[in-house]
N, C-alpha and C positions, 0 to 999 in steps of 0.2 A: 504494500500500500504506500504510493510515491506521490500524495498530490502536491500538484503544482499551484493551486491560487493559493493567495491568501483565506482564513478565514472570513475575515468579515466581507458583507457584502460591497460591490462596488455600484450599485447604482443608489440614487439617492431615498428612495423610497421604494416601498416593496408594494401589491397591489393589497387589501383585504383580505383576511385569509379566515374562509367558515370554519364555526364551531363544532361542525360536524359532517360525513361522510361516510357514504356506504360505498362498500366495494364487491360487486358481486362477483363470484365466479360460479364453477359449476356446481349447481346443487346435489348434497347428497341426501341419501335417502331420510335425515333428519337434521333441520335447522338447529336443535337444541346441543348446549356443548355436549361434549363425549370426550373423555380421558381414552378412551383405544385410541392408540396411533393410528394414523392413515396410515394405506400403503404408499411406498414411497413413488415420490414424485405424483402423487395423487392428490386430485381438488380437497380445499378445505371448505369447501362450503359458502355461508356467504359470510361477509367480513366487514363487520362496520367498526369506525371509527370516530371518537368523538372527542372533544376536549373538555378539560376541566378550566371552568371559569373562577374568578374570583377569590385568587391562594394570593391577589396581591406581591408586595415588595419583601423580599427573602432578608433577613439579617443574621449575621452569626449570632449560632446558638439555637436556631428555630428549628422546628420538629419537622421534618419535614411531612413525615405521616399524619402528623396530625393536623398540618394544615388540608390534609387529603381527605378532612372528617363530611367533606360536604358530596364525596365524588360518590358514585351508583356505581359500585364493585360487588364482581359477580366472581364467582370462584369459576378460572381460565381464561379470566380476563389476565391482557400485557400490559402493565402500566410500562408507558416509556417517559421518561423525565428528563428535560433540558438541562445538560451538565452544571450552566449558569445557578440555577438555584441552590443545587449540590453543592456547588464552590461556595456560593455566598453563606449559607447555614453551615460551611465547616469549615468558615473563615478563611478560605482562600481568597481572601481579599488583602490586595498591596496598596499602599499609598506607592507611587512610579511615576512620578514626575521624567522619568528614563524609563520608557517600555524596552529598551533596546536590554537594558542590566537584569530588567526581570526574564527576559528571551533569554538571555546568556543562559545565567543562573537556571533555567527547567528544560536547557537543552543537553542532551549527549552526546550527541554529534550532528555538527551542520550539515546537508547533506547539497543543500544548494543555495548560493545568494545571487540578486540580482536589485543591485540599490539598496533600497530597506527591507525589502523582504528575505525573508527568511523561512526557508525549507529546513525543517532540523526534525531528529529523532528524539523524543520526550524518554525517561529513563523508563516508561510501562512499552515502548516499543513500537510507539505510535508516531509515525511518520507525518509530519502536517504542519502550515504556517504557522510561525511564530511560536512554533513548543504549546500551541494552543493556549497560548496566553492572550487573552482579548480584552480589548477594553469599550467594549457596546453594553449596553445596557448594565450599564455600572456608572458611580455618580463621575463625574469629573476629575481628576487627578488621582482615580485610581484604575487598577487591575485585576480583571478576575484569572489565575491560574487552575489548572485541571487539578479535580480532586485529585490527592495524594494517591487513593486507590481505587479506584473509579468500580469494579468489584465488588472491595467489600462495601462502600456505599451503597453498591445496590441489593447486597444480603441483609444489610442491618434497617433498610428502609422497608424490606419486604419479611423480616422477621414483625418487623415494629406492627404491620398489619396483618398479620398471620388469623389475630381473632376473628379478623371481619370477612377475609375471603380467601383463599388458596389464589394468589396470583404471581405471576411472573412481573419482574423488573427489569427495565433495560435502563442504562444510560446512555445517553446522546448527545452528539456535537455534530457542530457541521464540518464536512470537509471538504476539500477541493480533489478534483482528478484530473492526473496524467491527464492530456492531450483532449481534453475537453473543457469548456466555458462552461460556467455555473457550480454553483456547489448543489449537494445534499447532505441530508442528516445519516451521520450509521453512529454505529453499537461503541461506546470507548468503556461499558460499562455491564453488566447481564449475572442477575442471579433468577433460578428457575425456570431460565429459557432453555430449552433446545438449541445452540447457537448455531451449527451447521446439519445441513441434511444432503449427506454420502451418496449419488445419487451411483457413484461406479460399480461397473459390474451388471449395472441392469439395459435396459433394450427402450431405445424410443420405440414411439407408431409403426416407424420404418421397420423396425427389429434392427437398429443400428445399437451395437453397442456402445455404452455412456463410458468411456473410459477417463475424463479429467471433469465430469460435473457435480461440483461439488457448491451446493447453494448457501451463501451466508443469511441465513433465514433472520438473524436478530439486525443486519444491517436492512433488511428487506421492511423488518416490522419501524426501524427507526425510521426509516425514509419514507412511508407512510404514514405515519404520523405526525411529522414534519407538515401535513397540507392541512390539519387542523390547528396549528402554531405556529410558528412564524416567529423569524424575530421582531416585530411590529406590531402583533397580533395581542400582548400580555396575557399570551396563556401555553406556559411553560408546559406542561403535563397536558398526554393523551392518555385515550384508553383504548386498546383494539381488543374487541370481541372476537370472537367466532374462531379463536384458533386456539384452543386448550388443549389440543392433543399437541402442543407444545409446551406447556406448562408440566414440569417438571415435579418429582416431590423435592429432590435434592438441592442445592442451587448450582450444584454442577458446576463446570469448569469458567463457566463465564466467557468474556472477551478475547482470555489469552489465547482460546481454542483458533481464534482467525488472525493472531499477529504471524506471519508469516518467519522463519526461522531464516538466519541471512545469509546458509549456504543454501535456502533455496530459493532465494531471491533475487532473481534476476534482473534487476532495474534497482540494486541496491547503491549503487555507487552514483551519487551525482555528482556534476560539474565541480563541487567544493570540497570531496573527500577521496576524487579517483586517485589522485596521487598518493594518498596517504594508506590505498588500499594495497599498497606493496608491501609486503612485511618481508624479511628473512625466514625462511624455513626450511627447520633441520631435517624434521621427524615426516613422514613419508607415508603412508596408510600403502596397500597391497591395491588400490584401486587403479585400474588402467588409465594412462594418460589418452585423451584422443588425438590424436595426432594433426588431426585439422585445427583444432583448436590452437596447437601449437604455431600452426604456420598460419592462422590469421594474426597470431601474436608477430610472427616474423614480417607482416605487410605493418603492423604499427612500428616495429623499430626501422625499417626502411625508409616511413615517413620522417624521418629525425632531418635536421638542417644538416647539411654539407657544404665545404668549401669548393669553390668554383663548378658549382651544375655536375660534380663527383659523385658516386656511389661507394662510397672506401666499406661495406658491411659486407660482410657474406656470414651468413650460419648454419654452420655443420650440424645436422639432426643427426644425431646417434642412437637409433632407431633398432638397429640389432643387438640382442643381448650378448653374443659370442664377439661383436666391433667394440662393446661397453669395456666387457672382463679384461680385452685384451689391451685396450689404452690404458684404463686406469692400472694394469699392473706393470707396463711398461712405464709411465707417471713413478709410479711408487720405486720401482727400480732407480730410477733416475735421482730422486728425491730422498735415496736412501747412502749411494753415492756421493753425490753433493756434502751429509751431512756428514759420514764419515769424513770428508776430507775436512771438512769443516771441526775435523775431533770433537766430536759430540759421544757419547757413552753410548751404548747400545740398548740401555734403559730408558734415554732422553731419548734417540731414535724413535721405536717401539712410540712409546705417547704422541712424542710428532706425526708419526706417520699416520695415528690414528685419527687425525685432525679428519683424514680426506672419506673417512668410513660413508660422509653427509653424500657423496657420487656415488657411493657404493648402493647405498637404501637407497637411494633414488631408482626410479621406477622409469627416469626418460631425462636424457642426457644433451646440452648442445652445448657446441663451440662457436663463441662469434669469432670474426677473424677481421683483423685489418687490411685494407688492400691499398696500396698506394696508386692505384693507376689513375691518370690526370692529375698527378702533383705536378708543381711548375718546381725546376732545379734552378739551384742559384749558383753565385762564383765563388760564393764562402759561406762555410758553416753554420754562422749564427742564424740566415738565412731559412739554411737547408734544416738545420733545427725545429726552429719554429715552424716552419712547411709540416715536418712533420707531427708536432705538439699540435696544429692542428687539424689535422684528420685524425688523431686519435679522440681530441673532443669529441668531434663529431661519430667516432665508433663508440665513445659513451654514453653520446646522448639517445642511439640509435638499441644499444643495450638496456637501457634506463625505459625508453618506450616500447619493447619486450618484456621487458618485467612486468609496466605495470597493466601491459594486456594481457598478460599471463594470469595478474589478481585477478581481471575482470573478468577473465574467462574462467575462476573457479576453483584455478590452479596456482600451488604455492609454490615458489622459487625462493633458492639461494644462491645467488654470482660468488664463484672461489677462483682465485685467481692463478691456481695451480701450474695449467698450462703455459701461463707467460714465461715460467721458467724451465721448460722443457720443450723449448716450442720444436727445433727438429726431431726431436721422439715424437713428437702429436702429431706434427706432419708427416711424419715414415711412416705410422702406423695408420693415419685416416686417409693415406695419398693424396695429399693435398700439395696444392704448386708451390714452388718454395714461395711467393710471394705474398700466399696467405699470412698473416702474423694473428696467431691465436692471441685470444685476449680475456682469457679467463675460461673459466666453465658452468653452465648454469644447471642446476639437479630441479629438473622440474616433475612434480608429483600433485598428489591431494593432501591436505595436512592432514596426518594423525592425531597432534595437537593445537590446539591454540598458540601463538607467535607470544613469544614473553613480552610480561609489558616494557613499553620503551622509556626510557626517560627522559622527561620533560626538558625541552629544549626553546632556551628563549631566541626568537629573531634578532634580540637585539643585542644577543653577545656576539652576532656572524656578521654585525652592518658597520661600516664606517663613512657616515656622511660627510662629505669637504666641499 
């Protein structure tokens, strides 16, 4: 879930929005509720919606259920309630004369900016303008942020009315969506709802099988309710009837059932955090790398700047496992060599050697190489130098844009710079022309682990302005 508007609305006024709403679909053989589940993907019947009027200005500390003392609840009825009130009765209310500091502060990570808005991941894993921190219908120089636990807000509001009726609770916010104008309301909150209905495995009309339909039924019921509220409307809280065989006894898993987990999130990295989705990685899981993925990673390092309209990259995939064993132990041979002359102990060896195990567990292997063809020669050194100082930039910045298409593609890297010092062994062994110049080695796999955390690095211990 990546949306792209802002929360609040952009036009200046909204049209009137009715107290109430029926939604019919297909009739079953009885109007009245019913705890049997349907079958899946099958009608609920008919489905009205209405709102509660007159619960008034929310302050912290107010009951929220008991302002709900006036509402016509029926046991399978979904109360869905506007996050705003929730915030306001559990004192998520800022003075923020700076919306920009309370954004910071409820964000986890930026995922996109563009001026003053702001794309960011709130810490419950909801992806949405401004960390859902709004400042609409709240007094002047202040903010309302998202309840703490939007969840249990809605177990403790639907315990609180447990005497009066067996009903389901959502909470709701509005959100924006990827590649679409306008907002709606869905679910950032759900106790005794049904949140998702698994529709896989089963057969449309066609007898087509449903292999990825999987319905967010409490986003479904938020955004319906939404058309008896409004934010312009003052009436926070709906009620939708007619679907009890999603009321729940338990209050069950809630919201978290639909946040989407961020290896399998594919639109997770926006314009603000792709860079930073590169980590190092040692540990390597047994899952196969796809080998296309890899080479759409090889068309991003190619795009990197080059001096004079040059292509100085080329990258060796080392794609056979019997091509892998047989470099890196000719590597280690070499490396082993080196440090004997170097008089190193054979214990100190041994640990060193062991540094390179991270190519060994790797699961898919490449070498980028430098190439100098279209360098211009000069008549002296310093020149001919710097000629070369840079087109190796330009092989790092073309390595650096492999990597971090590599994150985006799913896939964890670690660049070791092994080969630089064995570079005619890497080229005997991968037949490569002598005028390749290997430039490290990259172990590209799945992580087995999580990337340790980094530490905190300020900009402005790397900057010197004159």
């Amino acid at each position: 879930m990546t949306p792209t508007s802002p929360t609040e609305p952009t036009s200046p006024a909204e049209p009137a929005i009715p107290t109430e709403a029926t939604v019919p679909t297909e009739p079953t053989a009885s109007a009245e509720p019913t705890d049997v589940a349907r079958p899946a993907g099958g009608p609920a019947g008919r489905v009205e919606v209405f709102g509660v009027p007159g619960i008034g200005e929310v302050r912290p500390g107010d009951d929220i259920a008991a302002l709900l003392g006036g509402a016509d609840l029926r046991d399978g009825d979904i109360l869905v309630i506007t996050s705003k009130i929730v915030s306001k009765a559990e004192g998520r209310v800022r003075q923020a004369p700076d919306r920009q500091a309370a954004i910071a502060e409820e964000t986890e990570r930026v995922v996109a900016r563009r001026g003053d808005t702001v794309i960011s991941q709130t810490r419950h894993g909801f992806v949405m303008a401004a960390a859902g921190v709004d400042a609409s219908n709240t007094a002047p120089g202040t903010v309302l942020l998202l309840p703490e636990d939007s969840d249990a807000s809605a177990q403790r509001i639907r315990a609180a009315l447990a005497t009066r009726a067996r009903v389901g609770v959502i909470v709701s916010d509005t959100f924006g969506r990827p590649w679409r104008h306008g907002l709606t309301d869905v679910a950032i909150g759900a106790a005794g709802v049904t949140p998702l209905e698994d529709l896989r495995g089963g057969a449309d009309t066609h007898g087509n099988p449903l292999n990825a339909t999987v319905t967010a039924l409490i986003d479904e019921i938020a955004a319906a309710a939404e058309l008896v509220k409004g934010k312009l409307a003052g009436v926070p809280v709906a009620v939708v009837r007619g679907l009890s065989h999603l009321v729940t006894e338990e209050d069950g898993p809630g919201v978290r059932a639909l946040v989407r987990p961020a290896d399998e999130d594919m639109f997770r990295f926006g314009s603000r955090d792709v860079v930073f989705a590169r980590r190092t990685i040692r540990e390597f899981s047994a899952e196969p790398v796809d080998s296309d993925a890899v080479r759409r990673a090889v068309a991003a390092g190619i795009a990197a700047p080059a001096p004079h309209h040059t292509t100085p990259w080329r990258f060796v995939l080392v794609e056979s496992a019997q091509t892998k064993v047989k470099l890196l132990d000719a590597m280690r041979d070499a490396w082993i060599a080196d440090l004997r002359a170097d008089g190193f102990t054979e214990e100190s060896i041994t640990k060193r050697v062991r540094r390179g195990d991270v190519l060994r567990n790797a699961p898919y292997l490449v070498v980028p190489c430098l190439v100098m063809e279209g360098s211009h020669t000069y008549r002296d050194e310093r020149r001919n130098a710097s000629e070369r100082e840079m087109f190796i930039v330009a092989t790092g910045a073309g390595v650096e844009n492999f990597l971090i298409q590599l994150a985006v593609e799913g896939l964890g890297s670690a660049w070791v710079s092994s080969t630089m010092f064995c570079r005619p062994v890497v080229r005997e062994v991968l037949d490569l022309p002598e005028s390749w110049d290997p430039m490290g080695c990259v172990a590209v796999g799945h992580a087995a682990a999580p990337p340790r955390d980094r530490p905190p690095r300020d900009p402005q211990d790397f900057i010197l302005a004159r």
